[in-house]
Structures are given as C-alpha cells and as structure tokens.
Phi, psi and omega in degrees: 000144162219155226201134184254139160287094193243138178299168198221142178287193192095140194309340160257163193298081193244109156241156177278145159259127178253133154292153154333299208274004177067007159266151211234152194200146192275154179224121202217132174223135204236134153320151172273359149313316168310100161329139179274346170296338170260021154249302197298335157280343162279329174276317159343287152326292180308322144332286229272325189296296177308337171261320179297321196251072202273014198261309195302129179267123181239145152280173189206142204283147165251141173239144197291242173235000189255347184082044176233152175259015189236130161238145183254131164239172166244118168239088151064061167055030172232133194288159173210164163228000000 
C-alpha cells in the first residue's frame, strides 16, 4: 500500500495517511521514551469516546495482521510505536 503523509498538528508524531484510492487513516508514532502505559491509556481513551460519544466521528484503532494496534519499528537506532 501507498500512502502519502501529512503531518498533523499537535505535541505528538500524529500524521494522515492518505491511500491512492482517497481513504485516509491517523497514522500516530510514539517514541521509545513515551511509556506504553501512556499510548495504551490513548488508546483506551480513545475507546471508552467511542462508545459513550457514538454522534463524534472518532478515529478507530485498525489491528495489525498479527491482531494488535501497536506495531514496533526500528528506524535509524530508535525504536517508535
């Protein structure tokens, strides 16, 4: 898939991904300094919005082919999530 980026504002790695094909997905990279306990209360969160507030268009966690929303990379010696 390819997918072009544009960053989004705000204090974290947040960029949209846009498909050839115009569907568009938050693409969110977490530093390995960030606690997984603080993405994992964003994502949480980010839940618990979605079901009390089902009128808000929210985003919604996609799972990887392994069935997790958190995928770990390595880039140029720094871990991201």
């Amino acid at each position: 898939m390819q997918v072009s980026l544009l960053r989004l504002p705000g204090e974290n790695l947040n960029y949209r991904a846009t498909t050839e094909s115009g569907e568009k997905y938050v693409v969110k990279l977490a530093s390995d300094d960030q606690s997984e306990a603080v993405v994992q209360m964003e994502h949480l969160a980010l839940q618990q919005a979605s079901l009390l507030l089902p009128d808000i268009q929210l985003p919604h966690m996609l799972k990887n082919k392994f069935g997790d929303t958190e995928t770990f990379l390595r880039l140029e010696d720094s871990a991201y999530k």
